[in-house]
Every structure is written in structure tokens, then in C-alpha cells.
Short mmCIF file of the C-alpha atoms (twelve columns), coordinates in Angstrom:
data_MODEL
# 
_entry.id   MODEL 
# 
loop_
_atom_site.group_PDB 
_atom_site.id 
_atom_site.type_symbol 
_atom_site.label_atom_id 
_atom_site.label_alt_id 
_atom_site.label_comp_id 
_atom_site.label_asym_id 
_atom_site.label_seq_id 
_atom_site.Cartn_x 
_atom_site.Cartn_y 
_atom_site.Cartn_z 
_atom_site.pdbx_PDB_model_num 
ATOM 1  C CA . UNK A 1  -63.076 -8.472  -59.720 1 
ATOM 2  C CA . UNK A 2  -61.893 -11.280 -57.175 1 
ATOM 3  C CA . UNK A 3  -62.767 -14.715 -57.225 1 
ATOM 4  C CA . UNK A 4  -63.843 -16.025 -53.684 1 
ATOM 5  C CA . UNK A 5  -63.103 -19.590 -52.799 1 
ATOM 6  C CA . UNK A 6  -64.726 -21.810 -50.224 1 
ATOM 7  C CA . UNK A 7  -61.855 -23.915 -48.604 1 
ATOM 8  C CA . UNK A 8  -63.977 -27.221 -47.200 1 
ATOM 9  C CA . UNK A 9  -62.010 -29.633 -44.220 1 
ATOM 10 C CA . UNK A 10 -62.471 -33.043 -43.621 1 
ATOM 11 C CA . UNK A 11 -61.631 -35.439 -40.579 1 
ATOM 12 C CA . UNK A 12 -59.754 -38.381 -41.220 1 
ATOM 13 C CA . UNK A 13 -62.731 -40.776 -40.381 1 
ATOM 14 C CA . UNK A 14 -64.490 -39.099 -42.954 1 
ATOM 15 C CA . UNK A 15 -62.161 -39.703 -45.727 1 
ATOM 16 C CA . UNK A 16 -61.021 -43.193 -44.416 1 
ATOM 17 C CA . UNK A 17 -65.548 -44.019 -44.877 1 
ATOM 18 C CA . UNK A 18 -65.778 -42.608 -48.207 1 
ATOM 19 C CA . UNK A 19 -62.939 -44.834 -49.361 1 
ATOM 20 C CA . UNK A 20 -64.343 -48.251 -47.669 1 
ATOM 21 C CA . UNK A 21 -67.710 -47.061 -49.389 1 
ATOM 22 C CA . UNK A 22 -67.991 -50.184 -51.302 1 
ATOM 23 C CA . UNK A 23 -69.883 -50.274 -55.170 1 
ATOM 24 C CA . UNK A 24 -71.580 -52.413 -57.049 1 
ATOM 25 C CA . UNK A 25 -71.639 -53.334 -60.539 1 
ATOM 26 C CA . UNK A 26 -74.763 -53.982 -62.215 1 
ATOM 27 C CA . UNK A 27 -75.246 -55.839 -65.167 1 
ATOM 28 C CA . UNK A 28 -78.653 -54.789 -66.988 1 
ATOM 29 C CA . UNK A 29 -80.854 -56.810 -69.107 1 
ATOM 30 C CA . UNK A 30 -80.996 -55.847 -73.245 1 
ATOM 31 C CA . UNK A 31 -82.423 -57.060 -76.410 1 
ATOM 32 C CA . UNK A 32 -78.772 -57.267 -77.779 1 
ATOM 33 C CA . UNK A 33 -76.464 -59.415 -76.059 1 
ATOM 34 C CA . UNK A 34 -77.337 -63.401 -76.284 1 
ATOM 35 C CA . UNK A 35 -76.720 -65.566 -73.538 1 
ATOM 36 C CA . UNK A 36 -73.503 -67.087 -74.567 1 
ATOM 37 C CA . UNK A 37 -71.820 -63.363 -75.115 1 
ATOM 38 C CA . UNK A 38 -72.718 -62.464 -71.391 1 
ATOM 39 C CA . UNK A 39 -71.431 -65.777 -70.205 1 
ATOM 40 C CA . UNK A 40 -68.097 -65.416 -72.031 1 
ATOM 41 C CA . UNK A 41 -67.667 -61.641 -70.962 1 
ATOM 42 C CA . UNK A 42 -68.215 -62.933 -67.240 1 
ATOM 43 C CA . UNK A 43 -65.566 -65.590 -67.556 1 
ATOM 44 C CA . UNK A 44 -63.236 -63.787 -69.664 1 
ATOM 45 C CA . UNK A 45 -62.601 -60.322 -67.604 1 
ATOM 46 C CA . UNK A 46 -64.501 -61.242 -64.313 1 
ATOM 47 C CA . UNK A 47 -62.573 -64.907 -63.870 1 
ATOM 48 C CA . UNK A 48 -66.264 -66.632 -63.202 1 
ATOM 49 C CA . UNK A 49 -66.812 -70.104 -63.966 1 
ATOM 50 C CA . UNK A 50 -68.904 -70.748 -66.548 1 
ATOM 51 C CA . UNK A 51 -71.820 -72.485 -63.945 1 
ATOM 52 C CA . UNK A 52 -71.605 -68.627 -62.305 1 
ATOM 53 C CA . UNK A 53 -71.430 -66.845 -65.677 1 
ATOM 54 C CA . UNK A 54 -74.509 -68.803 -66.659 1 
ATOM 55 C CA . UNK A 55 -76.320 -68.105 -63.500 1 
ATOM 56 C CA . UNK A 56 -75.675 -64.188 -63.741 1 
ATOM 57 C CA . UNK A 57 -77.262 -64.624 -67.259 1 
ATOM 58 C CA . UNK A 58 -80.275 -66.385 -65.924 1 
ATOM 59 C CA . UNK A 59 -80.795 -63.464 -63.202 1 
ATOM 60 C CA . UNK A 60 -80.230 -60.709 -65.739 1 
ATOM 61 C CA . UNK A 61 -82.828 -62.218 -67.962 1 
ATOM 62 C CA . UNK A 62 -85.321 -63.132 -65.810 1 
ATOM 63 C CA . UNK A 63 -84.619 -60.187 -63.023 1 
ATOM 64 C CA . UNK A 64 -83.736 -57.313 -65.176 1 
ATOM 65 C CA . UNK A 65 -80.553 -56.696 -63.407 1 
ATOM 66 C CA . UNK A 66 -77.830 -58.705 -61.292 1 
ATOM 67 C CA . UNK A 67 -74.803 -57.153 -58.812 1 
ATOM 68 C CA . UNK A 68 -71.688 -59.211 -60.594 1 
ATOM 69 C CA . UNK A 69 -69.253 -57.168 -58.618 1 
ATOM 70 C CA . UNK A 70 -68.291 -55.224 -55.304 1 
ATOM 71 C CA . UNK A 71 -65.552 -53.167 -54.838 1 
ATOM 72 C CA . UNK A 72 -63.975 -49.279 -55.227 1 
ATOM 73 C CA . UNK A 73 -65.446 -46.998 -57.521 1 
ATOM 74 C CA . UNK A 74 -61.981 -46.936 -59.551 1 
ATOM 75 C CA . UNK A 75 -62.041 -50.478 -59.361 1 
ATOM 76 C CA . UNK A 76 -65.983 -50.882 -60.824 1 
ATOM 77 C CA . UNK A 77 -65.329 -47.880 -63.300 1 
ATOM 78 C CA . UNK A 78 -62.401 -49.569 -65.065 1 
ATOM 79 C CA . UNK A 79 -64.347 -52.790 -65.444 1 
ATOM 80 C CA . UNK A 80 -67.475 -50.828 -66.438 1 
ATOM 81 C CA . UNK A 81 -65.582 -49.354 -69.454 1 
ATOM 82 C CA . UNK A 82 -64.383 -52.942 -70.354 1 
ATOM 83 C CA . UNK A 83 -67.710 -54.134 -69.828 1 
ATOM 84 C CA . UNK A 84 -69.256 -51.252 -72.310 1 
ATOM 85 C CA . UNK A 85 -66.836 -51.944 -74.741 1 
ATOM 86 C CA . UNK A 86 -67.900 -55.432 -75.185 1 
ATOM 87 C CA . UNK A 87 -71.627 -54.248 -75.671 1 
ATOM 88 C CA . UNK A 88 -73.208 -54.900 -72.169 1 
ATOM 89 C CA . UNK A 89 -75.241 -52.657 -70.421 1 
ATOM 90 C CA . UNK A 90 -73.598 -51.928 -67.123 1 
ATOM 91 C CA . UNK A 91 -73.345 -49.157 -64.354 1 
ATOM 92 C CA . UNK A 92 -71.379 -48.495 -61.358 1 
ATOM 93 C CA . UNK A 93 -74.060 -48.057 -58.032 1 
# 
């Protein structure tokens, strides 16, 4: 029996775009979290000040869902898990 394996080439422009791709962080709304956890996440592991912080809040509560950072997927995975831990809804788009 012999395994087969499908060898698959890229250019260097393609792998140079899928690095620039830049994602998004989202923040989602919950029944959990009050305001003043979400504000102190945001300011302790994002750096916001607490004026931002409070108007991410604001959008995730009245919106549903708010972007709170851009970057690499390595980048928004890492803060995703940091985020989780602390009880927020979040995912990496």
C-alpha cells in the first residue's frame, strides 16, 4: 500500500499577502461580564485608557460586538486566550 502525497508551491507574493493579512479581535456582548470587568481587562492587557476601555464597553453593550484590536493571527490568538481566561467572549476574525 503507498501513501500518495500532493506537494502544493507557492510564489513569494503569495506568502508575503497571507502574512500582511491583517485580523481583528472582536469582543462580544454577554450576560456575565459587568462593565467595570471589561473596562479593566481593556486597560490592563490592551494598554487602553480608561475613556477608550469605557467606550469599547458602551459599543459592546449597545452593538453586540466591537473590533478592540488589529493585527497577526499569532498576535490576536495569544491575546484571545488571555482574553478567555479572564471570562470575555472574544474571537479572532
Amino acid at each position: 500500500m503507498s501513501t500518495q502525497t500532493k506537494e502544493e508551491t507557492f510564489t513569494l507574493e503569495e506568502i508575503l499577502t497571507s502574512l500582511k493579512t491583517i485580523h481583528r479581535l472582536i469582543l462580544w456582548n454577554d450576560d456575565v461580564n459587568t462593565f467595570d470587568h471589561v473596562i479593566w481587562c481593556m486597560m490592563k492587557y490592551l494598554d487602553y485608557t480608561e475613556s477608550q476601555a469605557e467606550k469599547i464597553a458602551w459599543e459592546v453593550h449597545t452593538k453586540g460586538k466591537c473590533a478592540i484590536l488589529e493585527g497577526s493571527f499569532t498576535e490576536m490568538e495569544v491575546y484571545r486566550k488571555i482574553l478567555k481566561a479572564e471570562g470575555l467572549e472574544v474571537t479572532v476574525d
